[in-house]
C-alpha positions as CSV (number, residue, x, y, z in Angstrom):
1,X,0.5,27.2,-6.8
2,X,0.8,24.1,-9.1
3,X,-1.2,21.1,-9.3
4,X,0.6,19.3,-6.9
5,X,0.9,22.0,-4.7
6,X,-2.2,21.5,-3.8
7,X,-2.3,18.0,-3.4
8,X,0.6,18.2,-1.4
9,X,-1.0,21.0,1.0
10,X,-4.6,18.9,0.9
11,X,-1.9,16.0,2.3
12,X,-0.4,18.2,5.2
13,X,-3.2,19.7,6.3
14,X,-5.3,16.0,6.5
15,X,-2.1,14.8,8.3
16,X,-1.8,17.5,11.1
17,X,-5.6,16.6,11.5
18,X,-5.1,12.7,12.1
19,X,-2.2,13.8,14.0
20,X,-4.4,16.5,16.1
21,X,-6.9,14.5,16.8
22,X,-5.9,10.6,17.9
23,X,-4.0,9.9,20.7
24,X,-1.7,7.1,18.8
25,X,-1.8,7.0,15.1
26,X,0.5,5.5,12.9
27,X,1.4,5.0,9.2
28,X,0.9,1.9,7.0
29,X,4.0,1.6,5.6
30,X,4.9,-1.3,2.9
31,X,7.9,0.1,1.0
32,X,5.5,1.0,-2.2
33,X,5.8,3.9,-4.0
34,X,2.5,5.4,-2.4
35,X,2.9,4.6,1.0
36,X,6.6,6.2,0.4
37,X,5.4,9.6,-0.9
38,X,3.0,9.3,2.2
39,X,6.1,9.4,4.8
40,X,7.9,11.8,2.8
41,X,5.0,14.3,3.1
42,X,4.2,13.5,6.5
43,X,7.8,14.5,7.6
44,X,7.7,17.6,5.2
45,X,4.2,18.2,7.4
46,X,6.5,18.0,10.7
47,X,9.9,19.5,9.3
48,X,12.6,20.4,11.6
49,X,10.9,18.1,14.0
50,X,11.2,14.7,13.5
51,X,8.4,12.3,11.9
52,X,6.2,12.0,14.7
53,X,4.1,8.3,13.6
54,X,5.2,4.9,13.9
55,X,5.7,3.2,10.7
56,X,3.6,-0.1,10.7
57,X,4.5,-2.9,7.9
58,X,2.5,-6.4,7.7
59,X,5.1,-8.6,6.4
60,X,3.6,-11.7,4.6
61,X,7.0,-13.1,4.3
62,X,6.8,-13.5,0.3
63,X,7.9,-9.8,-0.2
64,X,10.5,-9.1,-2.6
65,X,13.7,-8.8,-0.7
66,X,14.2,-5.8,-2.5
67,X,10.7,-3.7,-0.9
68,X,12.2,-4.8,2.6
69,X,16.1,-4.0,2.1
70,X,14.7,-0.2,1.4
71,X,11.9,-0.4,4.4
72,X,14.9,-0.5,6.6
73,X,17.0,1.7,4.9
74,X,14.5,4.4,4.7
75,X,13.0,3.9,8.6
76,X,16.5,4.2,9.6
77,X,17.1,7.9,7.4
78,X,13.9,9.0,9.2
79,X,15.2,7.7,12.5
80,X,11.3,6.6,13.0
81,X,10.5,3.6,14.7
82,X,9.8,0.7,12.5
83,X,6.8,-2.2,14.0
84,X,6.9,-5.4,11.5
85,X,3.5,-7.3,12.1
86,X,4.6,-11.3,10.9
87,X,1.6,-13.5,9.0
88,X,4.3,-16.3,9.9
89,X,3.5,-15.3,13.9
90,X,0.1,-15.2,13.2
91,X,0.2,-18.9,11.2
92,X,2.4,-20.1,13.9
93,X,-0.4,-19.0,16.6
94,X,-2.7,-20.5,14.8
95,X,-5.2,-17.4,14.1
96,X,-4.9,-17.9,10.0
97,X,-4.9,-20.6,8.1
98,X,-2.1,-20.7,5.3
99,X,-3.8,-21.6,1.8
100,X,-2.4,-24.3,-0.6
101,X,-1.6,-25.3,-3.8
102,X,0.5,-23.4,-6.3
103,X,-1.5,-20.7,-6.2
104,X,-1.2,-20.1,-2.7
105,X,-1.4,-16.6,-1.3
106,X,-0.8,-15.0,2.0
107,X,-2.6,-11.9,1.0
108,X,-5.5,-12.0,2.6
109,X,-4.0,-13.2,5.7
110,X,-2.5,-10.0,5.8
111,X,-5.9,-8.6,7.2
112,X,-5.8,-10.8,10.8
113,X,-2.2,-9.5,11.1
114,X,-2.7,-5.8,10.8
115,X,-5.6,-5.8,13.0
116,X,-3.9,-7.9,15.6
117,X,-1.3,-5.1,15.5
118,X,-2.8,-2.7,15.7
119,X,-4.9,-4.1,19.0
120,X,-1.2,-4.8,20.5
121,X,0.4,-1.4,19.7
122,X,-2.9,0.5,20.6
123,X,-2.8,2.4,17.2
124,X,-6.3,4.3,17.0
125,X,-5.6,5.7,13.2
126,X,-3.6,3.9,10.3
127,X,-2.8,6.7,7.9
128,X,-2.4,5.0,4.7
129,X,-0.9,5.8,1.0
130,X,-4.3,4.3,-0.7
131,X,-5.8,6.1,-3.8
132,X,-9.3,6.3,-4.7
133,X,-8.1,6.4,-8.8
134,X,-7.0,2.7,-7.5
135,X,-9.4,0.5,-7.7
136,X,-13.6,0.9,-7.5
137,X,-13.7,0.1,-3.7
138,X,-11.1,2.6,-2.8
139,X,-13.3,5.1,-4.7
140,X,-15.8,4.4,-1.7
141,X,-13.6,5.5,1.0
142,X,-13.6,8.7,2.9
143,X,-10.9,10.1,4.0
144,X,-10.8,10.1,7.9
145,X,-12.5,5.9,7.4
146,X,-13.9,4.3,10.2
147,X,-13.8,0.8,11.3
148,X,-15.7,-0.3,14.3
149,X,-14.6,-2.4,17.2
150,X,-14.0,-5.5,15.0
151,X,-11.9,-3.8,12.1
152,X,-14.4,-4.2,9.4
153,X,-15.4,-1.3,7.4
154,X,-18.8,-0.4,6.5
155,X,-19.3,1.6,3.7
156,X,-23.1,2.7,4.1
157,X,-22.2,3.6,7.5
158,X,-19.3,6.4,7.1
159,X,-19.4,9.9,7.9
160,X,-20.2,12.7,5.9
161,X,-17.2,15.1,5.2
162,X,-18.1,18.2,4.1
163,X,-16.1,21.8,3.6
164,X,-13.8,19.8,4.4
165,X,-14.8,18.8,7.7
166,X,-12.8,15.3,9.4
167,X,-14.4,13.9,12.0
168,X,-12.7,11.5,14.1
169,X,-14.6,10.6,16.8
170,X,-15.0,6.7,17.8
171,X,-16.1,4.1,20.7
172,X,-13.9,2.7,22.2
173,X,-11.9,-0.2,20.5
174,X,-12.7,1.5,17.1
175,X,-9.9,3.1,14.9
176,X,-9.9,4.9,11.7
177,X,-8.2,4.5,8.5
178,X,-6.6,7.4,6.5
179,X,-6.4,8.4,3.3
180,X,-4.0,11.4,3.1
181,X,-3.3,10.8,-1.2
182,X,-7.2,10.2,-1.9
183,X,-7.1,12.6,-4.3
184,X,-3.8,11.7,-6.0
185,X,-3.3,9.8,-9.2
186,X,-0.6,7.3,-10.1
187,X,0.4,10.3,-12.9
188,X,0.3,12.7,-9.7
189,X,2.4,10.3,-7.5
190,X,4.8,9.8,-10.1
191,X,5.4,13.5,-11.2
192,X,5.7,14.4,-7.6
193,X,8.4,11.7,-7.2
194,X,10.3,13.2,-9.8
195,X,9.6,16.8,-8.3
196,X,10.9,15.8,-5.2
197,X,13.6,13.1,-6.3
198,X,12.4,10.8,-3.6
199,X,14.1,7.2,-4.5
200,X,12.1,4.1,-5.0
201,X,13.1,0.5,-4.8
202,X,14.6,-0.7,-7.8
203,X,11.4,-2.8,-8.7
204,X,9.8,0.3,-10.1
205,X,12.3,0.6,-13.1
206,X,12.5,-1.3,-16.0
207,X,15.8,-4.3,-15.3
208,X,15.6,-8.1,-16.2
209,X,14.5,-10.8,-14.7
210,X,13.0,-14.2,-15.1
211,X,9.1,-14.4,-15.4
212,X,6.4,-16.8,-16.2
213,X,2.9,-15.9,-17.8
214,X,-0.1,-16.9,-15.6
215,X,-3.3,-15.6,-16.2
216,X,-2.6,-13.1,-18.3
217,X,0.0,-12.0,-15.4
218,X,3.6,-11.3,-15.8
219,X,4.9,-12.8,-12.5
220,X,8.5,-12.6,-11.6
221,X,10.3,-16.2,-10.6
222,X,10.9,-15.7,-7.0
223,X,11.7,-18.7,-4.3
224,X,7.7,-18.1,-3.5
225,X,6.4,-19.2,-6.9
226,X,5.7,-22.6,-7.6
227,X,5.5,-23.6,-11.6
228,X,3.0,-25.4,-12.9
229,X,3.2,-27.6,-15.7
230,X,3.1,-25.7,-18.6
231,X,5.5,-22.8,-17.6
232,X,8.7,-22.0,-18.4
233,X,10.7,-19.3,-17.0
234,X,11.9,-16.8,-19.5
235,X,13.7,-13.0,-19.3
236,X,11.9,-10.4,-19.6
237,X,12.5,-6.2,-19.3
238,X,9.9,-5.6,-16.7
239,X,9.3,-3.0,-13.6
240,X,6.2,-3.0,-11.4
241,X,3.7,-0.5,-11.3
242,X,2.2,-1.5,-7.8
243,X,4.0,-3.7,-5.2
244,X,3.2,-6.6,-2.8
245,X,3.6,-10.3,-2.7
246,X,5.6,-12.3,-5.3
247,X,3.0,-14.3,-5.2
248,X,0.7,-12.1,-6.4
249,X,2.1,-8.6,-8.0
250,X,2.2,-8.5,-11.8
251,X,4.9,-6.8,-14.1
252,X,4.3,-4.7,-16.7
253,X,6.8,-5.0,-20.0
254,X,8.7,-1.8,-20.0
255,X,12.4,0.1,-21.3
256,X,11.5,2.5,-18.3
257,X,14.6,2.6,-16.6
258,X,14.0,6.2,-14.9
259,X,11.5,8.5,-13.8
260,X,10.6,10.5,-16.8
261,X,10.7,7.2,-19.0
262,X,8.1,5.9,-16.4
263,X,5.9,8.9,-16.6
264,X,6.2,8.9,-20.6
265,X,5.2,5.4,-20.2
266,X,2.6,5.9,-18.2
267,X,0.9,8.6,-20.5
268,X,0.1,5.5,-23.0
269,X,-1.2,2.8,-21.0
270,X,-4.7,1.7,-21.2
271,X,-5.0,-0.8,-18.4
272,X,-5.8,0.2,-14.7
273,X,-2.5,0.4,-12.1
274,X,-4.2,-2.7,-10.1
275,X,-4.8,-4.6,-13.2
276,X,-2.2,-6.9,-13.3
277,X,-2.8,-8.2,-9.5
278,X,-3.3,-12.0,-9.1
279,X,-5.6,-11.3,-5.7
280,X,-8.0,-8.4,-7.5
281,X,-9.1,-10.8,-10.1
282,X,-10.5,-13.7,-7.3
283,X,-13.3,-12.1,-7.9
284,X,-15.2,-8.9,-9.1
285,X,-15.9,-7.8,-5.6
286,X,-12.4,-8.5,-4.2
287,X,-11.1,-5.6,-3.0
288,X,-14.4,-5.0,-1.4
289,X,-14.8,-7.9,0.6
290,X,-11.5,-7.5,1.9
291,X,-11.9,-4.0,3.2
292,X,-14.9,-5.3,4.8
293,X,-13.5,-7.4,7.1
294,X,-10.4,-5.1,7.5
295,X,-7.8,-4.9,5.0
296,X,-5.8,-2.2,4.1
């Protein structure tokens, strides 16, 4: 059994458990590579049956058309049912307040959405294509996470797991998250693509487009990016190594235009997957605070 035979059997057998042991679970599912291998494995886990969990996306409205024309495409291939939370509902209804300025994000806002969602739909476990290799918060996370009746995660307060050992029991109103690929890398995620020949949004391969510099961040010129003096577009060879708002997902410079490319590429970078992401670098503790009061 290879490497990723393993990872991929660790997957399926924490899968079946979510699956065994809540009444309505469903996957996070944002048209990213990760949360892509995630429903591929899950329907492997279920195969000649069809894929048995909802697919769940919280659409800020400033995703890359791109990420959303392959959502569909893919939830229809599946035949799985597809339930879009809107930030734009929950701005209209008045529950988040949108920020302003040029450096505007609805990231964060993302948070009140899912867990509004996820109180209308009932879901009582969001499996979800997070890694721990990620970022140093996701390195906290167990994988069967709980979050008590308000959504918010406490890290001091989550359950042992060992031998292997998930334990799902909650209160009512609580739910879990779940974190089949915890033990994946972004090397691991991108050699099983390539085992598997799963297909990816165009984003992830190296094509040209116009970009500013901001930050230190490649950011592509999209209809949600507002220049500031001082910035000119220009073209650049680009692909993405994580996805999310064009407001806020950085480009790496890259000749990657396939699979193996992207893996050789991969082999020589220094900086972290999440570096180049304009919400991580708010502040040290970021990510963190943000899982705390429920995000992904």
């Amino acid at each position: 059994m290879t490497h990723l035979d393993e990872l991929e059997s660790e997957a399926i057998f924490i899968i079946r458990e979510a699956y065994a042991q809540f009444e309505n679970p469903c996957i996070l599912y944002s048209g990213g590579k990760d949360s892509i291998v995630l429903t591929h494995v899950a329907a492997k886990a279920f195969l000649p049956a069809p894929i048995p969990f909802t697919l769940v996306h919280i659409d800020t409205g400033h995703n890359f058309p791109e990420t959303l024309n392959y959502r569909d495409a893919y939830a229809r291939k599946l035949n799985a049912n597809l339930v879009v939370g809107s930030v734009q509902d929950s701005i209209n209804r008045g529950t988040v307040a949108e920020e302003k300025g040029p450096q505007a994000s609805r990231n964060r806002l993302q948070t009140t959405t899912l867990l509004e969602t996820i109180q209308q739909h009932q879901f009582d476990a969001c499996l979800t294509g997070a890694r721990r290799d990620e970022e140093k918060a996701r390195a906290k996370e167990r994988i069967f996470s709980h979050r008590d009746a308000f959504g918010q995660w406490q890290p001091k307060h989550q359950r042992p797991e060992l031998w292997n050992i998930l334990n799902g029991k909650k209160s009512y109103g609580e739910h879990f998250r779940i974190f089949p690929l915890s033990n994946w890398t972004e090397l691991d995620i991108w050699l099983y693509i390539m085992q598997e020949q799963i297909e990816l949004p165009e984003l992830y391969y190296a094509h040209e487009r116009d970009c500013i510099i901001r930050n230190g961040v490649i950011l592509a010129v999209t209809e949600h990016i507002s220049l500031m003096p001082g910035e000119h577009p220009q073209a650049m060879s680009i692909r993405f190594r994580t996805m999310g708002d064009a407001t806020i997902t950085g480009a790496v410079r890259s000749m990657a235009t396939n699979t193996q490319l992207v893996i050789e590429e991969l082999l020589n970078f220094s900086e972290t997957e999440r570096g180049n992401r304009m919400d991580d670098k708010r502040s040290e503790t970021s990510m963190e605070d943000r899982k705390k009061e429920g995000y992904f």
